[in-house]
C-alpha positions as CSV (number, residue, x, y, z in Angstrom):
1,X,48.5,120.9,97.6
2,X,50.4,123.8,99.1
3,X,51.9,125.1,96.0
4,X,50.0,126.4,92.8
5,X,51.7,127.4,89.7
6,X,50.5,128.9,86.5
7,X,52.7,130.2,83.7
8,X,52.2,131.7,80.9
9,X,49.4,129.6,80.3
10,X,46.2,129.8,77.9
11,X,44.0,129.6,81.5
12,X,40.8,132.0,81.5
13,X,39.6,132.0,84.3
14,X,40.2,130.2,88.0
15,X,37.5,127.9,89.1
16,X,35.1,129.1,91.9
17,X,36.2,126.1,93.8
18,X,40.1,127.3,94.1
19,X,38.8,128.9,97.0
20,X,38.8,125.3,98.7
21,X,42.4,124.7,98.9
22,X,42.8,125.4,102.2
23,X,46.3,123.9,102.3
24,X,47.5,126.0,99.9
25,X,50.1,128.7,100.6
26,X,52.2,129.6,97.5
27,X,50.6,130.7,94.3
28,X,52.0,132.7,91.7
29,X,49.8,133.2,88.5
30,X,52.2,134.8,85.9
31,X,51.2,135.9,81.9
32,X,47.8,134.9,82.2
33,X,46.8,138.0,80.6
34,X,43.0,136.1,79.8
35,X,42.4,135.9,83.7
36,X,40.0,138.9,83.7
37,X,38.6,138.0,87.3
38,X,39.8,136.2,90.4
39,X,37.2,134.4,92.3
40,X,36.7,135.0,96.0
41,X,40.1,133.3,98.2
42,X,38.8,133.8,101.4
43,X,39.1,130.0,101.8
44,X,42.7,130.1,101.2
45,X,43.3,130.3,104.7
46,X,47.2,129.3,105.4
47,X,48.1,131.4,101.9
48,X,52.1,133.2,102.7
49,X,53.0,134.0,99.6
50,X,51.2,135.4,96.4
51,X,52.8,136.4,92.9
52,X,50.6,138.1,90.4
53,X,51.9,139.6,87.4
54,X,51.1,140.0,83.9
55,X,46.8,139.4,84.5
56,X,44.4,140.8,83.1
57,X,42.4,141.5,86.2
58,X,41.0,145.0,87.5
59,X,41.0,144.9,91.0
60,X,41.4,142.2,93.6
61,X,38.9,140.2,95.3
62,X,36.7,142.2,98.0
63,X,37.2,140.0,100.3
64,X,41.4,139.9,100.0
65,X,42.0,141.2,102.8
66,X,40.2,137.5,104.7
67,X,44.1,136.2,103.8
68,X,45.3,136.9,107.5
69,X,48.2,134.8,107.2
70,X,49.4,137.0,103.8
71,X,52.4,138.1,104.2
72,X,54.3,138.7,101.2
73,X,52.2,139.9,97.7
74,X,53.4,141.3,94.5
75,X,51.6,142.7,92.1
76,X,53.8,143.5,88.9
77,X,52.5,144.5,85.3
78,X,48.9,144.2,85.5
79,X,48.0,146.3,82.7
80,X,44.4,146.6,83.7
81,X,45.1,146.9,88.1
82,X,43.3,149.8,88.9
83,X,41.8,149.7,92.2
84,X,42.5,147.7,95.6
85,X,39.8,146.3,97.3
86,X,38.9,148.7,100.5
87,X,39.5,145.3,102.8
88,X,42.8,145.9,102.0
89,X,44.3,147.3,105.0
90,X,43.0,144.2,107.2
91,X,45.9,142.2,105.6
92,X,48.9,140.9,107.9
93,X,51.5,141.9,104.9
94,X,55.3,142.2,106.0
95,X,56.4,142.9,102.3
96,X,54.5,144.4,99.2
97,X,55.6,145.1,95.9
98,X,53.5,146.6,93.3
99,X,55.2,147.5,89.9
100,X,54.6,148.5,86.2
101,X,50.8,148.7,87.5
102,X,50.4,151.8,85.0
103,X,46.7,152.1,85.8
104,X,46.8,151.6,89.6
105,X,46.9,155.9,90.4
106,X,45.9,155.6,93.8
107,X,45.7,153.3,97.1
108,X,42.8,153.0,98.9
109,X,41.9,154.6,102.5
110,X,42.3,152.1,105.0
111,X,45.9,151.4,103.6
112,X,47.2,152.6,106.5
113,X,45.7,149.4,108.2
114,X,48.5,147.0,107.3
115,X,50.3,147.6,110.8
116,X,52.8,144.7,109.7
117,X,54.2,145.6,106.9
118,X,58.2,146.2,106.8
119,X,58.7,147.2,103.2
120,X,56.8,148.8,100.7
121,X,58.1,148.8,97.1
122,X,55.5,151.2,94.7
123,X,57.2,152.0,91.4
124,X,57.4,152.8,87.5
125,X,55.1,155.5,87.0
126,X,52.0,154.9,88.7
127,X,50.9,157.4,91.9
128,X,50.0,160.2,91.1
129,X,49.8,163.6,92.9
130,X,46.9,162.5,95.9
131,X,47.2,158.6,95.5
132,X,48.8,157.9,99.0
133,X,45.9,158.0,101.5
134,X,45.6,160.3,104.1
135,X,46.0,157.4,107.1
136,X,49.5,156.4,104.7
137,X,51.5,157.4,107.9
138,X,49.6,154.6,109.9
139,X,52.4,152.2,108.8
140,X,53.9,152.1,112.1
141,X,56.3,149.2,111.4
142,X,57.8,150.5,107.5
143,X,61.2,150.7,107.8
144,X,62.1,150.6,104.2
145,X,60.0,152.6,101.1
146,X,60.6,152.7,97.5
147,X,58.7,155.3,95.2
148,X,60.6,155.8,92.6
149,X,59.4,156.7,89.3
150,X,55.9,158.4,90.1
151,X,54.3,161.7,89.6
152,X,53.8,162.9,93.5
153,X,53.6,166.8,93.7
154,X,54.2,166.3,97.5
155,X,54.2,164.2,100.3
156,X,51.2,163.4,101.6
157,X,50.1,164.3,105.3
158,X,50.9,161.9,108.2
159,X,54.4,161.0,105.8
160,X,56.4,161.8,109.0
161,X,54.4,159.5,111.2
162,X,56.8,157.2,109.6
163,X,58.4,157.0,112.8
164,X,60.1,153.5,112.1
165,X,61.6,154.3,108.5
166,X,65.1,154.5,107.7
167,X,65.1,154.1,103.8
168,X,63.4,156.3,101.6
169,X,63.7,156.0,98.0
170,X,62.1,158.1,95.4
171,X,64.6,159.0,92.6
172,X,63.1,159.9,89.2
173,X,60.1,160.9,90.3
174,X,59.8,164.0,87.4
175,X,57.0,166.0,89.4
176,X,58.3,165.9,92.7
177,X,58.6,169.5,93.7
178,X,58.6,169.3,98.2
179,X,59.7,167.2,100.6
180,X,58.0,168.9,103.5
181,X,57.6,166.2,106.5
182,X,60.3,163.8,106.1
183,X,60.6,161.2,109.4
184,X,63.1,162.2,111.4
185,X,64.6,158.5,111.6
186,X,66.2,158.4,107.9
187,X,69.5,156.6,107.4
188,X,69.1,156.5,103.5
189,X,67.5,159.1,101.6
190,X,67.7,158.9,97.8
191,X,65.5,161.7,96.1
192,X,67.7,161.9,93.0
193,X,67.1,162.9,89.6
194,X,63.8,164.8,90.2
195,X,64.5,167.7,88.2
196,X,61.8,170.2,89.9
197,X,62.9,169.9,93.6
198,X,63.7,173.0,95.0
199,X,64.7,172.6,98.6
200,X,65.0,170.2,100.9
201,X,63.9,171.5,104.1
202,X,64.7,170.7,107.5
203,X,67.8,168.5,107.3
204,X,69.4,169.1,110.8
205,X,65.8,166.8,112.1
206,X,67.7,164.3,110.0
207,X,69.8,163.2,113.1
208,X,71.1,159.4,111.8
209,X,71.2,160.4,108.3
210,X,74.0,158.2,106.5
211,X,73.5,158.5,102.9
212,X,72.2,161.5,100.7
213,X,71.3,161.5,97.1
214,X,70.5,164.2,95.0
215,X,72.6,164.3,92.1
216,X,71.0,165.5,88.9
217,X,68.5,167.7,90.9
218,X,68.8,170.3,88.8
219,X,66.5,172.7,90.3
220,X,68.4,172.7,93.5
221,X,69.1,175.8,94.6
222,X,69.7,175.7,98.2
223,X,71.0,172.9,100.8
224,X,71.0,174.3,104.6
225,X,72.1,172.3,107.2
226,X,73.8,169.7,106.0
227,X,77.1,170.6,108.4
228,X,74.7,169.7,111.1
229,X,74.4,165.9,109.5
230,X,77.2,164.4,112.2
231,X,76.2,160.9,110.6
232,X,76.7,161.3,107.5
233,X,79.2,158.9,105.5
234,X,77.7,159.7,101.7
235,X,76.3,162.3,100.0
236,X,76.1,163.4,96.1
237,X,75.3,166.0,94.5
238,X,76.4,165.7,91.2
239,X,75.0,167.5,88.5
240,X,73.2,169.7,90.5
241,X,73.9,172.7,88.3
242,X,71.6,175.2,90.1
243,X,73.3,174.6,93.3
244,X,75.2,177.9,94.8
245,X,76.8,176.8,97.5
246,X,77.5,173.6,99.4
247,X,78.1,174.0,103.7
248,X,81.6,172.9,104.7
249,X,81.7,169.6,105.3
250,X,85.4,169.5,106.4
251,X,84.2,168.9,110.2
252,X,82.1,165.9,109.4
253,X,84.1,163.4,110.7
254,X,82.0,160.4,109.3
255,X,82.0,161.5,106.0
256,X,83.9,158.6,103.9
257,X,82.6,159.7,100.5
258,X,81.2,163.2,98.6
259,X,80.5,163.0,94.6
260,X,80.1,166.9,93.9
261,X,81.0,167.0,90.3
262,X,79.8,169.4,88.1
263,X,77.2,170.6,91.0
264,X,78.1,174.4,92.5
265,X,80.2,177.1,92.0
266,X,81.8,177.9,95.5
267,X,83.0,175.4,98.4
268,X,85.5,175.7,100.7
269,X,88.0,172.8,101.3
270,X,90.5,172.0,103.8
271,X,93.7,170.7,102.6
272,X,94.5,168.9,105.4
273,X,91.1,167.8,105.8
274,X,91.3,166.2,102.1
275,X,94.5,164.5,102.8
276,X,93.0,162.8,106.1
277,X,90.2,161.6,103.9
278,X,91.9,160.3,101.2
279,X,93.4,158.1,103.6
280,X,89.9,156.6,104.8
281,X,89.7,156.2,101.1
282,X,87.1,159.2,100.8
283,X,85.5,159.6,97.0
284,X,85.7,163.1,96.3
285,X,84.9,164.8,93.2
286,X,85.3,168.1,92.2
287,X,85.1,168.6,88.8
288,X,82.9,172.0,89.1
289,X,82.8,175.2,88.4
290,X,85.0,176.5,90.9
291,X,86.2,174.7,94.1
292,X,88.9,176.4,96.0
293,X,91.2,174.6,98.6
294,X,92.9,176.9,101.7
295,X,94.1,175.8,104.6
């Protein structure tokens, strides 16, 4: 057998034995919310692929992280997920999502272990302020993270050891007041709707930067440096109604669209610079407070 599925069954429990098919390497165990406990799957030994959602379980087998041929897991609406085991980071994982895991507040040290992983999807309120480990920036190959939707104050230390990212995600995320430390590799940042960011620091270390979202940041107050964002094709800023100013943009030569509605009272724009735009089919709007256009 190398695949094993289980839907929205009446199944309790898996049988110690399960750890003896070796073959095995897909499994996905989905609404079997009576599945308390998962037996040890150290014998699984060619498992790829694991779906787990909607079980009752509170952690993971301690010896999970014995599945060295892993490399996609996700873990989605387990009501009762609170901890991972501390093998964790010995896993070979290339993609992990975890999801609607209400209870699962923070990761365990030795996260920072899973030198394989590509992309990292942690969302719908769940880490809180603390729950990244301190070794998080150990991810040497993440190129892509989503955090949207959780209750980080901060980001942690090491977060711009991310050396390798280029997409950031974490829109919505209601407590998120600093971004201090943001990898200097970013093509996609998205940090919007969080409605207690004040600043974003250090932008012009944002050398490839392509897209930048912040709309409905309504704490926003100040954006320096994004003139110096060369790279930049998108930005919006939209209903950032705290923001004062906005830097001229009308040098940016990359830019292809700009959403501003409704987001500050005073930018300068270049006629001739709009018509040129318009032509590359630029998306500007600027329905604010007070644009003006000179020349």
């Amino acid at each position: 057998m190398d695949e094993f599925w289980a839907d929205a069954t009446s199944l309790s429990r898996l049988p110690h034995s399960f750890s003896q098919l070796s073959n095995l390497e897909d499994l996905h165990l989905h609404k079997c919310e009576k599945i308390q406990e998962l037996p040890s799957m150290s014998g699984l030994v060619k498992l790829k692929l694991f779906h787990m959602g909607l079980i009752g379980v509170q952690t993971l087998p301690e010896d999970f992280g014995h599945l060295q041929n892993l490399v996609e897991l996700h873990l989605y609406a387990c009501k009762n997920l609170q901890t991972l085991p501390q093998s964790f980071g010995s896993l070979q994982l290339q993609r992990l999502q975890m999801n609607d895991n209400h209870k699962l507040e923070m990761l365990p040290e030795g996260f920072g272990g899973l030198k394989s992983l590509v992309d990292l999807h942690i969302g719908k309120y769940s880490i809180q302020q603390g729950g990244l480990p301190s070794d998080f920036g150990g991810l040497s190959a993440l190129t892509r993270l989503q955090l949207q939707y959780n209750y980080m104050v901060t980001l942690p230390e090491g977060f711009k050891e991310l050396q390798a990212l280029v997409y950031l995600e974490m829109h919505h995320c209601p407590n998120l007041v600093d971004v201090q430390g943001l990898p200097w590799n970013l093509e996609y940042l998205d940090l919007g709707d969080c409605p207690k960011l004040i600043d974003i620091p250090s932008l012009r270390n944002l050398h490839w930067l392509k897209s930048l979202i912040l709309c409905n940041c309504t704490s926003l107050t100040q954006l320096q440096d994004l003139d110096s964002l060369i790279t930049l094709e998108r930005v919006n800023l939209s209903g950032c109604t705290m923001l004062q100013n906005v830097p001229n943009l009308n040098h940016n030569g990359a830019l292809r669209a700009c959403y501003l509605s409704g987001s500050y009272n005073s930018m300068p724009i270049d006629s001739d610079w709009l018509k040129v735009r318009f032509k590359l089919e630029i998306e500007l709007h600027c329905f604010c407070k007070s644009a003006y256009f000179g020349t």
